[in-house]
C-alpha positions, 0 to 999 in steps of 0.5 A: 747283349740284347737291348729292349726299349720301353717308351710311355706314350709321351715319348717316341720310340721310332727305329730310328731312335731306337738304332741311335740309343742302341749303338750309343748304349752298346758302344758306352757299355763295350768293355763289359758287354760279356757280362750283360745279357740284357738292357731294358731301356726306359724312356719316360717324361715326367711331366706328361705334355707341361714343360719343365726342366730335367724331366726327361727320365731314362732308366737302363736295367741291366741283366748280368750274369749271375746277378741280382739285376742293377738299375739306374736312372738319369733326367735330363733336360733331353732324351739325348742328355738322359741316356748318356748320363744312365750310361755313365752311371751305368758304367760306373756301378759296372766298374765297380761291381766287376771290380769287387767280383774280380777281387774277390775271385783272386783273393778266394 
């Protein structure tokens, strides 16, 4: 499962965060990593530089095998907050979409 950051200019995108965000998304997304092929991670503010509440946004689109791509977005207060809940939706969507193609394989 290869893991691409895309940051905007607001946002830092240093290694270090980016090591941090790919161990929490890679550890979030265990049980399905052998259906990703890829994550694309983007980080933006969107309020620009002006303060605001939950405008933090991180959208994780996710390549999976034999599928159109599945995008979700979380904002949040912190970058921190913002990755973690795409994740939990990510993992969610994930569930359910495996879940239905499990079904219907036993099913056909």
């Amino acid at each position: 499962m290869k893991i691409q950051f895309n940051t905007d200019k607001t946002i830092s995108g240093n290694e270090k965060d980016q090591h941090y965000f790919t161990s929490l998304i890679e550890e979030g997304l265990r049980n399905f990593e052998s259906h990703i092929t890829r994550i694309e991670v983007h980080l933006s503010d969107e309020n620009g530089n002006k303060e605001g509440p939950n405008d933090i946004r991180c959208l994780l689109e996710t390549r999976i095998e034999g599928r159109q791509p599945l995008a979700v977005s979380c904002q949040a207060d912190t970058v921190e907050l913002s990755v973690s809940g795409a994740i939990d939706k990510l993992t969610t969507s994930l569930e359910t979409i495996l879940g239905r193609m499990q079904n219907h394989n036993t099913t056909t």
